[in-house]
TORRO-130648 format. One record per residue: residue in one letter; x, y, z of N, C-alpha, C, CB in turn. Coordinates in Angstrom, 1 decimal. Atoms other than C-alpha are relative to their C-alpha. Glycine has a CB too. Layout:
N
a; X; Y; Z; X; Y; Z; X; Y; Z; X; Y; Z
...
# end
This chain:
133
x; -0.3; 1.4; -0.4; -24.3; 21.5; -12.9; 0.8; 0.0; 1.2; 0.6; -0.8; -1.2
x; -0.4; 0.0; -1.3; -23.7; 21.8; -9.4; 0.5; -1.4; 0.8; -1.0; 0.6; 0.6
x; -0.2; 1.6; -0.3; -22.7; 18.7; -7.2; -0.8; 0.3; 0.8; 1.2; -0.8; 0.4
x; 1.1; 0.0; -1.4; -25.6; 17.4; -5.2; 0.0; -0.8; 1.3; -1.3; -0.5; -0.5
x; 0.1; -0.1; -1.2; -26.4; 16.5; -1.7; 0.1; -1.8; -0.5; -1.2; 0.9; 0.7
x; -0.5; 1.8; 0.4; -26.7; 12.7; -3.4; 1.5; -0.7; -0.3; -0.7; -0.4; -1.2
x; -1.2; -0.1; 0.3; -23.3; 13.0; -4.5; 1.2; -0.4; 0.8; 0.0; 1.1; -0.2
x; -0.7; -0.6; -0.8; -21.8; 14.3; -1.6; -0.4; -1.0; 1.1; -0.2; 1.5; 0.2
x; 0.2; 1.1; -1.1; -23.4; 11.1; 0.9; 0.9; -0.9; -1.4; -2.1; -0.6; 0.6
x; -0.2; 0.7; 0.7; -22.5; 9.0; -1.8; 1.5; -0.8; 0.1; -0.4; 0.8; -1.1
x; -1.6; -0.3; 0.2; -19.1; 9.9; -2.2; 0.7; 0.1; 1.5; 0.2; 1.6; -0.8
x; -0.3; 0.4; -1.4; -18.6; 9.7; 1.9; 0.0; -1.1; 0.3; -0.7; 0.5; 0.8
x; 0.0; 1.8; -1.0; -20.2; 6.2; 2.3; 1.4; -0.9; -1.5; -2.9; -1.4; -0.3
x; -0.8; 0.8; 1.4; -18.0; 5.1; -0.9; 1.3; -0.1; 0.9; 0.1; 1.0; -1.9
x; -1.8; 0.3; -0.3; -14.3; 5.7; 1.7; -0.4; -1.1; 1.0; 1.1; 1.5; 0.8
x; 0.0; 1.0; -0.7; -15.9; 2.7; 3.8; -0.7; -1.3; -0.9; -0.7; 0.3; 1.4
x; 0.8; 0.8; 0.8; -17.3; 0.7; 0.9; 1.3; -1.1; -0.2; -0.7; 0.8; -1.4
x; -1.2; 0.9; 0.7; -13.9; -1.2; 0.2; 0.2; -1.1; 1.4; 1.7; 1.2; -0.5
x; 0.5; 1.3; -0.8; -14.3; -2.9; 3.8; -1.4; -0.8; 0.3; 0.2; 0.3; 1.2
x; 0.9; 0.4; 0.7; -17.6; -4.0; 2.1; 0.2; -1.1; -0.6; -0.3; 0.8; -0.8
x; -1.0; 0.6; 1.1; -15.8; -4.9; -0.5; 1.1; -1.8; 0.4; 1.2; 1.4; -0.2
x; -1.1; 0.9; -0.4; -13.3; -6.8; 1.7; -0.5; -1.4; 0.7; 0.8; 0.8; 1.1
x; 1.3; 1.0; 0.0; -16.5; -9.1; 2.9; 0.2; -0.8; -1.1; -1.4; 0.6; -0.2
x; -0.3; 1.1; 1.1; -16.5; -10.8; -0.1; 1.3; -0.8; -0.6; -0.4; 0.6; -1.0
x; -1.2; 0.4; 0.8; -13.2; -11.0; -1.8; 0.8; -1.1; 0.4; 0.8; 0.9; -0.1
x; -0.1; 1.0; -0.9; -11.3; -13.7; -0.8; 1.7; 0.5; -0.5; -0.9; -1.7; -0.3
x; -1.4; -0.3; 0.7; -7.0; -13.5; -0.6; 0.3; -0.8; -1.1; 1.2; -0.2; 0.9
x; -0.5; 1.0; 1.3; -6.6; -16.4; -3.1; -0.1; 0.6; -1.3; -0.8; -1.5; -0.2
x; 0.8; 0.0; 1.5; -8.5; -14.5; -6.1; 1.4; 1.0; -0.8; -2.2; 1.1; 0.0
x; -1.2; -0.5; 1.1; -6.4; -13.2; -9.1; -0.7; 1.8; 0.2; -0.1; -0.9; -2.3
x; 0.2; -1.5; -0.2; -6.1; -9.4; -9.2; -0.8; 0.4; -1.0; 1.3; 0.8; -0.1
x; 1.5; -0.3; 1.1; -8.6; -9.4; -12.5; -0.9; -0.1; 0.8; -0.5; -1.0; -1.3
x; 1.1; -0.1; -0.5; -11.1; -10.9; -10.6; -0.3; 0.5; 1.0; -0.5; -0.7; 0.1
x; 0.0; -1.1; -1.0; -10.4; -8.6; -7.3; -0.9; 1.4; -0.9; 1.8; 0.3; 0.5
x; 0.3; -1.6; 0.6; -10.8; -5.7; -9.6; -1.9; 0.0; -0.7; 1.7; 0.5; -1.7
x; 1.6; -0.1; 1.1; -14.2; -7.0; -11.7; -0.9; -0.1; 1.6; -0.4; -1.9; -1.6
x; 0.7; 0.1; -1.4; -15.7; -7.8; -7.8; -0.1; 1.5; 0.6; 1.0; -1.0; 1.1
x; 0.2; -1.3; -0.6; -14.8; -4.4; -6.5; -0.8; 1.4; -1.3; 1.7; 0.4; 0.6
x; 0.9; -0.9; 1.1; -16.0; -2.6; -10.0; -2.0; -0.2; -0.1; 0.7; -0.7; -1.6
x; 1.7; 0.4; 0.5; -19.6; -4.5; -9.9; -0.3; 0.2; 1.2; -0.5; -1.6; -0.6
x; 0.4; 0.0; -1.0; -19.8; -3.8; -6.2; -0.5; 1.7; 0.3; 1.2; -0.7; 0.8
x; 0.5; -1.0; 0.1; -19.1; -0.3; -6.6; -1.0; 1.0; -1.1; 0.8; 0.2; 0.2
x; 0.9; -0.3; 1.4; -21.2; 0.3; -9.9; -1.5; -0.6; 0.6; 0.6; -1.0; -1.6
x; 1.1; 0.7; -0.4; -24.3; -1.9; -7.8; -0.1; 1.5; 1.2; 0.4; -1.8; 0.6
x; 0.3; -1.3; -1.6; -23.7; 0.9; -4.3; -0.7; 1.4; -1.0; 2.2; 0.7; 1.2
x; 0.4; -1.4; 0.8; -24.1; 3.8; -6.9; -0.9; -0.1; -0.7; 1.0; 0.6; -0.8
x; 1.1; 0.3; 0.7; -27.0; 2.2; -9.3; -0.6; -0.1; 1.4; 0.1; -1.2; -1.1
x; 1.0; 0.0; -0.7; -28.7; 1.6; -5.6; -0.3; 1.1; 0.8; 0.1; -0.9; 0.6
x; 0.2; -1.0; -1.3; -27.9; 4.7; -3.9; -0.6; 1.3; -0.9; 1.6; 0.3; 1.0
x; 0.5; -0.9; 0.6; -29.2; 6.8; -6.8; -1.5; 0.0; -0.3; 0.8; 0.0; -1.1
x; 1.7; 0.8; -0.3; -32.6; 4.5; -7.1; -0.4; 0.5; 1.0; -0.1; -1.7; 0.4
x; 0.5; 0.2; -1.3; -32.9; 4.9; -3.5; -0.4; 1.4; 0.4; 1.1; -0.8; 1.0
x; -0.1; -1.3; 0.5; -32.1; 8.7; -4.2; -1.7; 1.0; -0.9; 1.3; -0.5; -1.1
x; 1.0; -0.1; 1.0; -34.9; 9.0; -6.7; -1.2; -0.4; 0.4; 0.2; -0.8; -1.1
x; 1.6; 0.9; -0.5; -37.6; 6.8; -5.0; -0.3; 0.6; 1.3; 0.2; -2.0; 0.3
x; 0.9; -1.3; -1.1; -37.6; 9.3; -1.8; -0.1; 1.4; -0.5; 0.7; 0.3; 1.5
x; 0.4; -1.3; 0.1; -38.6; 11.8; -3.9; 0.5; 1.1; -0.2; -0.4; 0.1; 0.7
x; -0.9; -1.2; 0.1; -35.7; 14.0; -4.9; 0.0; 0.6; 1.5; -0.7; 1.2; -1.2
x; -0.8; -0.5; -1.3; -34.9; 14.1; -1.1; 1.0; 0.2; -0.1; 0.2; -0.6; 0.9
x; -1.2; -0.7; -0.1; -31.8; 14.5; -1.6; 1.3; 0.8; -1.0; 0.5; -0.9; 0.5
x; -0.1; -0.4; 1.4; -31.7; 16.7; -4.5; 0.0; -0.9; -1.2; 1.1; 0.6; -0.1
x; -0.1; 1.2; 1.3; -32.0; 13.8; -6.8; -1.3; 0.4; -1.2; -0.4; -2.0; 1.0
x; 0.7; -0.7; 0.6; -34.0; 14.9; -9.5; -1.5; -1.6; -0.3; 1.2; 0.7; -1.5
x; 0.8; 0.6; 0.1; -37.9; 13.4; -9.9; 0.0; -0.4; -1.9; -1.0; 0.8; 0.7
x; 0.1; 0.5; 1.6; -37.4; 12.3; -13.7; 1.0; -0.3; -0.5; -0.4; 0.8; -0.9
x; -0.8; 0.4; 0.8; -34.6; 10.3; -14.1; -0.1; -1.6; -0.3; 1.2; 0.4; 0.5
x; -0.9; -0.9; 0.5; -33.0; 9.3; -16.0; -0.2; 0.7; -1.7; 1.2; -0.8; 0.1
x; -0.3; -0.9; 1.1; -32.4; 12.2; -18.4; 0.9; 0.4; -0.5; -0.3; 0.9; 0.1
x; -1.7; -0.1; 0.2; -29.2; 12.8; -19.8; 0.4; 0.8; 0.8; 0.5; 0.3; -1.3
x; -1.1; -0.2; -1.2; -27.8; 15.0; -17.4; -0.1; -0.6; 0.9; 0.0; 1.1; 0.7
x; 0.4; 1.0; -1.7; -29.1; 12.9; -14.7; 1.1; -1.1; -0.2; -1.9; -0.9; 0.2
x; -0.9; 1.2; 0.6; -27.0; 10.2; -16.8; 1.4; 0.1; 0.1; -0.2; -0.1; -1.5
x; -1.3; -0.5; -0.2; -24.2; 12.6; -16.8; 0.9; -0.1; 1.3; -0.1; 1.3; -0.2
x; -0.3; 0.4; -1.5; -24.2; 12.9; -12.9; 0.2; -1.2; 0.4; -1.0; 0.3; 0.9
x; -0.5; 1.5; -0.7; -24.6; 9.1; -12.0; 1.3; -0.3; -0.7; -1.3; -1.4; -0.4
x; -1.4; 0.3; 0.7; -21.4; 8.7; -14.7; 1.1; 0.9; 1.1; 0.0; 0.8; -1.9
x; -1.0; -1.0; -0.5; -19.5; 11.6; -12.8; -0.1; -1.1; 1.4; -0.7; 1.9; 0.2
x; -0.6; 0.5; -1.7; -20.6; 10.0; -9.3; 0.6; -1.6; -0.2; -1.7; -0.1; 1.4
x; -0.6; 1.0; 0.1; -19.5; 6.4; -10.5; 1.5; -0.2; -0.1; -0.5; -0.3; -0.9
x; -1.3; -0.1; 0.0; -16.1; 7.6; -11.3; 0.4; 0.7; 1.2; 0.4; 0.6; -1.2
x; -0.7; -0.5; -0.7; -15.5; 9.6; -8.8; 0.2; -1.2; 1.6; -0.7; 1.4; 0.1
x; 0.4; 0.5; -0.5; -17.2; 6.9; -6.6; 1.3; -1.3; 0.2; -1.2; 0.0; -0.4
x; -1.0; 1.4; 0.0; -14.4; 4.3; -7.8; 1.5; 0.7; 0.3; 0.0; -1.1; -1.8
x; -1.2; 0.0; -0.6; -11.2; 6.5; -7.3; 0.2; 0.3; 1.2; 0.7; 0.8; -0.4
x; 0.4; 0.0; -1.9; -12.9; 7.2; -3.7; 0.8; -1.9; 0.3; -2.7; 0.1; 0.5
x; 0.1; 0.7; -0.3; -13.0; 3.7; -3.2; 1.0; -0.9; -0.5; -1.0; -0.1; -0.1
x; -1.5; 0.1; 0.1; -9.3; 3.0; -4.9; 0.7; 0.4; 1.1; 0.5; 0.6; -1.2
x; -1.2; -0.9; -1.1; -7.6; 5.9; -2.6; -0.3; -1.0; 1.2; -0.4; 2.0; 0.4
x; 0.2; 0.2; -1.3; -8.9; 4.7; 0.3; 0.6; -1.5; 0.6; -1.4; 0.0; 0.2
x; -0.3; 1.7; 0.0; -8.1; 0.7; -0.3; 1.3; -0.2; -0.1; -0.6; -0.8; -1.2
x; -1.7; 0.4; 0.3; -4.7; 1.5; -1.3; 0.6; 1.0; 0.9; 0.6; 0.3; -1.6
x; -0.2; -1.4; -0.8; -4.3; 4.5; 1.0; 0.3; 0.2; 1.6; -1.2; 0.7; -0.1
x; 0.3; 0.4; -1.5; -6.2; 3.5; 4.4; 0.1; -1.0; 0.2; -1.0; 0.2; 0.5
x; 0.6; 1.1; -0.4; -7.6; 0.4; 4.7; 0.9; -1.2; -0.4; -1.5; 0.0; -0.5
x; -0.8; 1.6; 0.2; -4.8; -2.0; 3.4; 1.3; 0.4; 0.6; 0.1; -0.7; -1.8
x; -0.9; -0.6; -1.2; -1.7; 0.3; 5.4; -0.5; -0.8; 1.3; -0.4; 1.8; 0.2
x; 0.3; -0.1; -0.9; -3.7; -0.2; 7.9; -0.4; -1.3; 0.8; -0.6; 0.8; -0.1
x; 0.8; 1.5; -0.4; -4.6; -4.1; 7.7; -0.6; -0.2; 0.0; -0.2; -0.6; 0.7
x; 2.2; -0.2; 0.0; -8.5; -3.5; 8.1; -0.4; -1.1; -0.8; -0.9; 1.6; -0.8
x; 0.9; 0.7; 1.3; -9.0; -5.1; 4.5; 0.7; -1.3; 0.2; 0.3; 0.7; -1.9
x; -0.1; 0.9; 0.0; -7.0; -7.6; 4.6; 0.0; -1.2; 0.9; 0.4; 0.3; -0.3
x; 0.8; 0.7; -1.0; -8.4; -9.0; 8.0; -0.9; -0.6; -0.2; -0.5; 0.5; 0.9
x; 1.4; 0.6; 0.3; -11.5; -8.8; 6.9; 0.2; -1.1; -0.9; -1.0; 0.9; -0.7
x; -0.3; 0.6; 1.1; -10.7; -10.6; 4.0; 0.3; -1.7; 0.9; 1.5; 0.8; -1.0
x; -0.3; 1.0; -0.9; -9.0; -13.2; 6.1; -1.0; -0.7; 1.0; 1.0; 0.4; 0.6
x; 0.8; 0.6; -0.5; -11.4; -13.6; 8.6; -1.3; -0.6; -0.7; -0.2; 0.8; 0.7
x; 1.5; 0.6; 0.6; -14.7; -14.2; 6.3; 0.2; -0.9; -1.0; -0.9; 1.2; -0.7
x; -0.3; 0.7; 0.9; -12.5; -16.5; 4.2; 0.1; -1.1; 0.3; 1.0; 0.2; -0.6
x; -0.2; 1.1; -0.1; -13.2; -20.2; 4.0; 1.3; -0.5; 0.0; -0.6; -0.5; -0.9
x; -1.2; 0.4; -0.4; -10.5; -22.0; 5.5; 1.2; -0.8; -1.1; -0.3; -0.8; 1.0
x; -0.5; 0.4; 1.1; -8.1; -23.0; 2.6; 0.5; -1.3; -0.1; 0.8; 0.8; -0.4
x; -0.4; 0.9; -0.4; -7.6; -26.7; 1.6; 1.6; -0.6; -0.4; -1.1; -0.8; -0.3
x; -1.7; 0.5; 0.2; -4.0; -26.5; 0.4; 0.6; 0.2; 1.1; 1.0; 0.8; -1.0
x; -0.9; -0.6; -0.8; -1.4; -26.8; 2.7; 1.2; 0.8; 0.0; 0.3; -0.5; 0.5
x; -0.9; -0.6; 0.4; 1.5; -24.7; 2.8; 1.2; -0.9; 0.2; 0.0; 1.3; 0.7
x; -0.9; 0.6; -0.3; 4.7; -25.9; 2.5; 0.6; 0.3; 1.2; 0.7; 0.2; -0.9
x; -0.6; -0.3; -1.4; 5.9; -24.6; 6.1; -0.5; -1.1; 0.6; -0.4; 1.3; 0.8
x; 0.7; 1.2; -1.4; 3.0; -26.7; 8.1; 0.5; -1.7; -1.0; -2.7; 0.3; 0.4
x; -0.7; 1.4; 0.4; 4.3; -29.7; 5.4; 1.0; -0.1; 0.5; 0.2; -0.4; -1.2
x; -0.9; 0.0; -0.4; 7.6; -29.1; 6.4; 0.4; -0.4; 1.6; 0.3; 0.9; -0.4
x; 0.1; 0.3; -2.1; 6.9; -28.6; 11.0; -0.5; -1.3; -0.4; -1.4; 1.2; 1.4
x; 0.7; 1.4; -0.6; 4.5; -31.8; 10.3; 1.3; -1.2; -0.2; -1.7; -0.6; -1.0
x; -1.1; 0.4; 0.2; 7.5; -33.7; 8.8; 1.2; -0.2; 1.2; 0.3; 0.8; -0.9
x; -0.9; 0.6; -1.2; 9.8; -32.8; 11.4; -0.5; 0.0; 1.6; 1.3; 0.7; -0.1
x; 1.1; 0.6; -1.0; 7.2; -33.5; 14.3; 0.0; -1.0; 0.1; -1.1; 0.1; -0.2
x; 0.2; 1.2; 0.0; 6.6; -36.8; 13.1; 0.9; -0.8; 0.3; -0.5; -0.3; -0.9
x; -1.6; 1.0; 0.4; 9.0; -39.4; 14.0; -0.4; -1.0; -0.7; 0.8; -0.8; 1.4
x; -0.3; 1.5; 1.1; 9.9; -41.9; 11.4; -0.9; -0.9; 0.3; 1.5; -1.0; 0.3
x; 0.8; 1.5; -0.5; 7.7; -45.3; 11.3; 1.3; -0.6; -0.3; -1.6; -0.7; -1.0
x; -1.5; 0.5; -0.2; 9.7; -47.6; 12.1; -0.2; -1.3; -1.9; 0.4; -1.0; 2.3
x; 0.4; 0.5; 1.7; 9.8; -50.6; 8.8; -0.6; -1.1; 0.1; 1.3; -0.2; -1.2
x; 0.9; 1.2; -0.5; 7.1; -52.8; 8.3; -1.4; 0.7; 0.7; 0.9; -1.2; 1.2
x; 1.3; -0.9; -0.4; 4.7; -50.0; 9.7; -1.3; 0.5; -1.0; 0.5; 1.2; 0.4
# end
């Protein structure tokens, strides 16, 4: 039970999958539903990249008859390994580094609460009405 060549792409595209990831998510969401977003994201890349794996033909060592229970074994192995890839890197690289949370920011609908700061500058911006206004 060697590790295969599907594996080993797999497990490469999975340390840029979390600015994937960072596409979607938005900063407002609760850290459950961060975590069920990036679990179903990475459990969807590895169910498609093992399909995709399988349907050219055991190109890339992927075996022509799955699934069989080792075959079951491997996609389990590359799923996990696939998600502490795609942990390390998020908590490691890509959020050190800002990347994720740009993205995040940039592809996020503009939020319609305001913060208490811009309530606060507009406040003292505005001058008074005067009374009877």
């Amino acid at each position: 039970m060697g590790y295969s060549t599907t594996e080993l792409y797999s497990n490469v595209l999975a340390a840029v999958l979390p600015l994937l990831i960072a596409l979607v998510q938005r900063p407002t969401w609760s850290s459950r539903r961060r975590a069920i977003v990036a679990f179903l994201t990475v459990w969807l890349f590895t169910t498609g990249f093992q399909v995709g794996a399988v349907a050219l033909g055991g190109g890339l060592d992927a075996p022509a008859r799955w699934p069989v229970p080792s075959e079951v074994a491997g996609f389990i192995r590359m799923l996990v390994v696939n998600l502490v890839i795609v942990a390390t890197c998020y908590k490691s690289l890509w959020t050190p580094l800002g990347v994720a949370g740009s993205i995040e920011t940039a592809t996020s609908p503009p939020s319609r609460a305001r913060t208490a700061l811009e309530l606060e500058t507009e406040r003292l911006v505005t001058p008074p009405r005067a009374p009877g206004h």
